[in-house]
C-alpha positions in Angstrom: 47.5 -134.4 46.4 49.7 -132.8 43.7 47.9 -133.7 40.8 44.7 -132.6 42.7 46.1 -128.9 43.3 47.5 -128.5 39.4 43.6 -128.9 38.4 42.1 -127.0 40.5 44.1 -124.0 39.9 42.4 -121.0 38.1 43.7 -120.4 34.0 44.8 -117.2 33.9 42.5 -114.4 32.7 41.3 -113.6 29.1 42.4 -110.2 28.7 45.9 -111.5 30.0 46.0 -114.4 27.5 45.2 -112.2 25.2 48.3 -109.5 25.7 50.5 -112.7 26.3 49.5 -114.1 22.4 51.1 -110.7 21.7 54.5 -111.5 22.4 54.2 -114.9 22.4 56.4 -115.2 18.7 58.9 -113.0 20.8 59.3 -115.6 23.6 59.2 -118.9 21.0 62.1 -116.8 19.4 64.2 -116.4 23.0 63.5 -120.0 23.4 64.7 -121.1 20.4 67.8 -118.9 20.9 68.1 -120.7 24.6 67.3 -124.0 23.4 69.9 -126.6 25.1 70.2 -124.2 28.3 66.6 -123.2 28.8 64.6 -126.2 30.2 61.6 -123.9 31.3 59.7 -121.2 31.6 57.2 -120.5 33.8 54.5 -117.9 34.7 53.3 -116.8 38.2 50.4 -113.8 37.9 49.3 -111.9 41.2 50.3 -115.0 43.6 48.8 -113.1 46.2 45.3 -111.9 45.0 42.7 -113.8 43.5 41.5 -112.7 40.3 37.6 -113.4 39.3 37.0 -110.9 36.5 39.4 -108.9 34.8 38.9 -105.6 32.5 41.6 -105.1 29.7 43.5 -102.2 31.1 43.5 -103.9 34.4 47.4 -104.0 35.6 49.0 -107.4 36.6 52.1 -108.6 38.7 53.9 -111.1 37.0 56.6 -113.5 38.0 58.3 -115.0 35.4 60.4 -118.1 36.0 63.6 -119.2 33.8 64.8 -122.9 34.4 67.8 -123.0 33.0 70.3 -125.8 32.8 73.8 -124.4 34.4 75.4 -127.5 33.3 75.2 -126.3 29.9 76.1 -123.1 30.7 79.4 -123.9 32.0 80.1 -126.0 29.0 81.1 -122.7 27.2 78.3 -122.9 24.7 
């Protein structure tokens, strides 16, 4: 059922792939900084509204999740 639901989801829209490639060398950078305490990162756009077509200047919500791992963190590193 799980690996039904992770297929079927949408990929997120162009124009907001396209502002993500932006700062995409900005996050590598953070998670090479975090690397040994962050595990993952992950992205949840407009959970609550489904998005068909998008225009450039459309405005998103966005969720972002840090995994981190607090063993390492209280490790003193």
């Amino acid at each position: 059922m799980w690996l039904a639901a992770r297929y079927r989801r949408a990929s997120f829209p162009d124009p907001f792939r396209e502002r993500l490639k932006k700062v995409s060398k900005k996050i590598e950078v953070i998670l090479q900084r975090g690397k040994g305490y962050i595990v993952g990162l992950y992205f949840n756009l407009d959970s609550n509204r489904e998005i068909i077509r998008t225009a450039p200047e459309d405005v998103y919500r966005l969720d972002i999740f840090v995994i981190y791992n607090s063993d390492a963190s209280s490790k003193g590193r």
